[in-house]
C-alpha positions as CSV (number, residue, x, y, z in Angstrom):
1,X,23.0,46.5,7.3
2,X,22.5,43.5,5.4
3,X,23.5,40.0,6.6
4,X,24.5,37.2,4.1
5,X,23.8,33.2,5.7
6,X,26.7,31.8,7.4
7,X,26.8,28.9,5.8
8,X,26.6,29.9,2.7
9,X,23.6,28.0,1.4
10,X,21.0,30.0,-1.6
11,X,19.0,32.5,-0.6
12,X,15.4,31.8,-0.1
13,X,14.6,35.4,0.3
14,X,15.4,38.9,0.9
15,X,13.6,40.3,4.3
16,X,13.3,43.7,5.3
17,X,12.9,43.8,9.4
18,X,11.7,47.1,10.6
19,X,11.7,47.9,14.4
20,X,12.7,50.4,16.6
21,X,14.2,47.8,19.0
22,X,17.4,47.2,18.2
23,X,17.9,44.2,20.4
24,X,14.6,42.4,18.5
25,X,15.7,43.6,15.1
26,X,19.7,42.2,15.6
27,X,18.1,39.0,17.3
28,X,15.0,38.3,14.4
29,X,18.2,39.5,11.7
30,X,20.5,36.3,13.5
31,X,17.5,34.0,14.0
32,X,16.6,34.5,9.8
33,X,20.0,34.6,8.5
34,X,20.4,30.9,10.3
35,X,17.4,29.7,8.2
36,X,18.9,31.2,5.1
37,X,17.2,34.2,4.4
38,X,18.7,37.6,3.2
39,X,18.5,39.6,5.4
40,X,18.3,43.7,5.7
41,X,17.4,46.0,8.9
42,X,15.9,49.3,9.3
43,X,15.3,51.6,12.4
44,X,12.2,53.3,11.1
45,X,9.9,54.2,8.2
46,X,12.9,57.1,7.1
47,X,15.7,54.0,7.1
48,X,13.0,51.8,5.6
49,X,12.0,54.0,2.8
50,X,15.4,54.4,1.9
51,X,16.2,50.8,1.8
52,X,13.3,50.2,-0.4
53,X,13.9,53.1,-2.6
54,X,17.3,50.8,-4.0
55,X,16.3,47.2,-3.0
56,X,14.2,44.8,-4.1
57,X,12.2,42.7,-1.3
58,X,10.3,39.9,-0.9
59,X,8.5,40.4,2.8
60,X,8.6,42.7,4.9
61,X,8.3,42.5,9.1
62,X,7.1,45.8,10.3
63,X,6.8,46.6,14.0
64,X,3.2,48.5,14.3
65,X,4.8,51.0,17.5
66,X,7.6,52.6,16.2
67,X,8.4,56.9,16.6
68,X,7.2,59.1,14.2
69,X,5.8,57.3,11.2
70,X,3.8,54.4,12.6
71,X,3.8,50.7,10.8
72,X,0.2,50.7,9.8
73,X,0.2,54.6,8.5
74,X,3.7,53.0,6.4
75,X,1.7,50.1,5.3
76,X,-0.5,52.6,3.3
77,X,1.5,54.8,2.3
78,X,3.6,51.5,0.5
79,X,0.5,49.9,-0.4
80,X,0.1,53.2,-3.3
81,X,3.3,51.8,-4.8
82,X,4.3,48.0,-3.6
83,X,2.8,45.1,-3.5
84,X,5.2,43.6,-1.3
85,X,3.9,41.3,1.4
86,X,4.1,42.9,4.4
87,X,3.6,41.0,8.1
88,X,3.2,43.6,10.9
89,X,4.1,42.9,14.4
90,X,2.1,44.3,16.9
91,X,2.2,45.1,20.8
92,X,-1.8,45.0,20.9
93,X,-3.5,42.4,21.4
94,X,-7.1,44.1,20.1
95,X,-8.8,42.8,17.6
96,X,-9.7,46.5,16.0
97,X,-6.1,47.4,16.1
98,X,-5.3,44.3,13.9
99,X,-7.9,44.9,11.5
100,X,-7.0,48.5,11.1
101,X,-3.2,46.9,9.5
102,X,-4.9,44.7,7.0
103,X,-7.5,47.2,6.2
104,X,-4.0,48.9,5.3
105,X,-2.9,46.5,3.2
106,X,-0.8,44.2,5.3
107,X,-0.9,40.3,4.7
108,X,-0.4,39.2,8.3
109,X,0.2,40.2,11.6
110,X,2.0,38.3,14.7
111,X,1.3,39.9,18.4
112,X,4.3,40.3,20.5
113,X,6.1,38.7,22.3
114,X,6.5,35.9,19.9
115,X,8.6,32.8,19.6
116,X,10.9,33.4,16.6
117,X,10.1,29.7,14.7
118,X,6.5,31.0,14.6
119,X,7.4,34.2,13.0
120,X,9.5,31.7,10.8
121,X,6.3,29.8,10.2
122,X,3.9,32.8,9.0
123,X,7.1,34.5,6.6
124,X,7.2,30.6,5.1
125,X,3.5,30.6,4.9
126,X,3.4,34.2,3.2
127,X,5.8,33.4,0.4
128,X,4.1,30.2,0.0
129,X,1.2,32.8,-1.2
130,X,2.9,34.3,-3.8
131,X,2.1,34.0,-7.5
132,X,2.7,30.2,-9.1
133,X,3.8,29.9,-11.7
134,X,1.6,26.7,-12.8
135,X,-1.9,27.2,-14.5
136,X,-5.1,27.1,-12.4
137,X,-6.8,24.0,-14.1
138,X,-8.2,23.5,-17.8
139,X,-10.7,26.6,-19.3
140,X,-10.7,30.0,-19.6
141,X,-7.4,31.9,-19.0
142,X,-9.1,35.4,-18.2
143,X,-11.8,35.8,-16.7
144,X,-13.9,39.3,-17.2
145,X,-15.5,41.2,-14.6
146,X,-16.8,44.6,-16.0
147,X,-14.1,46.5,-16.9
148,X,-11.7,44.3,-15.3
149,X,-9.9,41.4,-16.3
150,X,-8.2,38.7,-14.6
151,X,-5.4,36.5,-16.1
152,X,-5.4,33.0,-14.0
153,X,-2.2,32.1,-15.7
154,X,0.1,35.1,-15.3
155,X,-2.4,35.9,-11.7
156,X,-2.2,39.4,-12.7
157,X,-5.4,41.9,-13.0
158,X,-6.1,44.9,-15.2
159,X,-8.4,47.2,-15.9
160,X,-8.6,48.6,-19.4
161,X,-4.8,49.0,-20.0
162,X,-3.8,49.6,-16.6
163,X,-2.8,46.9,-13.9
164,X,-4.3,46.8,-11.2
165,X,-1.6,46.0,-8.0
166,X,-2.6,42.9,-5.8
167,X,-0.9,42.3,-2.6
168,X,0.4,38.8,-2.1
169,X,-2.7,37.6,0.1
170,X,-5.7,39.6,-2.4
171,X,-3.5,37.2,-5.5
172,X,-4.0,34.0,-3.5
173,X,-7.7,34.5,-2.9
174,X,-8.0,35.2,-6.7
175,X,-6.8,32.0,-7.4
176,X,-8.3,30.3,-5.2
177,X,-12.2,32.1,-6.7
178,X,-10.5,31.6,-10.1
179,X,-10.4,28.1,-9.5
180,X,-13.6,28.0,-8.3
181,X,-15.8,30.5,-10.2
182,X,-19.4,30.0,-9.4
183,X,-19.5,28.2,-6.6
184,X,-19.8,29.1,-3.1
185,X,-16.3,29.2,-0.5
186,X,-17.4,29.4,3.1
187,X,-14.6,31.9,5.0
188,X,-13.5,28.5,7.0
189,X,-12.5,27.3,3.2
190,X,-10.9,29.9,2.3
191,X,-8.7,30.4,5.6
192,X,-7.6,26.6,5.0
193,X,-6.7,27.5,1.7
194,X,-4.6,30.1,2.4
195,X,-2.5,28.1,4.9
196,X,-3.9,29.9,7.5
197,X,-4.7,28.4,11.3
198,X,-8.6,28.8,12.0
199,X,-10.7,30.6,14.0
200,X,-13.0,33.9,14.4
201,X,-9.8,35.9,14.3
202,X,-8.5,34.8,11.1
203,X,-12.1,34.3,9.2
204,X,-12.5,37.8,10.3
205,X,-9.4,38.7,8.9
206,X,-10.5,37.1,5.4
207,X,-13.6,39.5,5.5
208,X,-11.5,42.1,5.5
209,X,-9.3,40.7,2.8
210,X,-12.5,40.6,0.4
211,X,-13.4,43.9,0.8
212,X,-10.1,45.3,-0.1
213,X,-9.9,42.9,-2.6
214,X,-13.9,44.6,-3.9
215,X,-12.5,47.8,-3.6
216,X,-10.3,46.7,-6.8
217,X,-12.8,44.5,-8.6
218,X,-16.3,46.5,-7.9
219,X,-17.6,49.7,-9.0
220,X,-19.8,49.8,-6.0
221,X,-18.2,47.6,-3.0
222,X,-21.2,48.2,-1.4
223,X,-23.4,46.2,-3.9
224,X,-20.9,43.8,-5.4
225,X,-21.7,42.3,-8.5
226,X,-18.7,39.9,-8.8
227,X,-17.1,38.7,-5.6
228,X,-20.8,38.5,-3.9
229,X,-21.6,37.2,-0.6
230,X,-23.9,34.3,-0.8
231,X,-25.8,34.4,2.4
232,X,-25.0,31.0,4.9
233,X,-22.6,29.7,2.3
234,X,-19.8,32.3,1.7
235,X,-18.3,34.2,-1.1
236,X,-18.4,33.7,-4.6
237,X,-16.6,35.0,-7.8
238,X,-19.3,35.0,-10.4
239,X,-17.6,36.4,-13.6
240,X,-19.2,37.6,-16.8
């Protein structure tokens, strides 16, 4: 079920779209292929699963209400293995429902019903976030944090000799502390930086991000030694 561009043109991007719906998922499939994305579709999490057991992608668009398997519970379950971004679309409009999918380990979310050029807009916006391939300034190339290392060049993160998986959105915010180790980046900073629009919703949504991204980094998220909050001014990456 996969849909090539009709004119032809390169391929930005492969996109998984997973919904129930099939009217959304042949419309969103139509609408992306136009802007020339690559384009594959899937049902549910069973289709989806198999799709990603032989494909590579680069996002995915996961519908949040879908029969059995649920979006967020699939989010988790590919977060052990994938660090594909993942945007979840979402009937409900509460905040805690939200939250609950990036706790998960999704990038992004979009409520519906949605205009298709901003879903456009937030897919651009995530790929935009993914590993450069440009080094983060002059100075150290890895920066140590306990038993964890950071690479700024390759944006990769280990601990001892095994890697240690970063979604797209938790690898932009370490480039963005990497780049400004020691100093203080209030959450309104860091929602501009990742090309996000402002607000309580989306500064929220960067709290979240940091303590998933402490759950990787700290051996007590509760009491973080390295990505600390400094109180009225932000967060901070304070490296060894």
């Amino acid at each position: 079920m996969t849909d090539l561009p009709a004119n032809g043109s390169d391929v930005d991007a492969h996109l998984l779209i997973v919904d129930d719906d099939s009217r959304i998922r042949e419309l969103l499939q139509k609408f992306l292929v136009r802007h020339g994305f690559l384009v594959s579709g899937a049902r549910d999490a069973a289709q989806a699963r198999r799709l990603l057991s032989g494909l590579e992608f680069d996002l995915i668009v996961l519908d949040v209400m879908m029969p059995g398997e649920d979006g967020v519970t699939l989010t988790a379950a590919l977060r052990e293995t994938l660090t594909t971004p993942i945007l979840l679309l979402t009937a409900r409009g509460e905040t805690e429902d939200r939250i609950a999918g990036l706790e998960a380990g999704a990038d992004d979310y979009l409520a519906k019903p949605f205009e298709p050029r901003e879903l456009l807009l937030r897919i651009n916006a995530i790929l935009r976030r993914m590993p450069a391939d440009t080094p983060v300034n002059a100075g150290p190339k890895v920066l140590h944090l306990g038993p964890v290392r950071y690479d700024i060049e390759r944006a990769e993160m280990w601990r001892g000799e095994a890697p240690v998986r970063l979604t797209a959105t938790e690898a932009q915010l370490m480039r963005i502390f990497a780049a400004n180790a020691g100093s203080a980046l209030s959450r309104t900073q860091l929602v501009e930086e990742l090309g996000r629009d402002g607000g309580q919703a989306q500064e929220r949504a960067v709290d979240v991000q940091i303590t998933r991204l402490r759950r990787k980094i700290e051996s007590d998220p509760r009491q973080p030694r390295y990505l600390q909050t400094v109180r009225g001014a932000g967060y901070m990456l304070a490296p060894d």
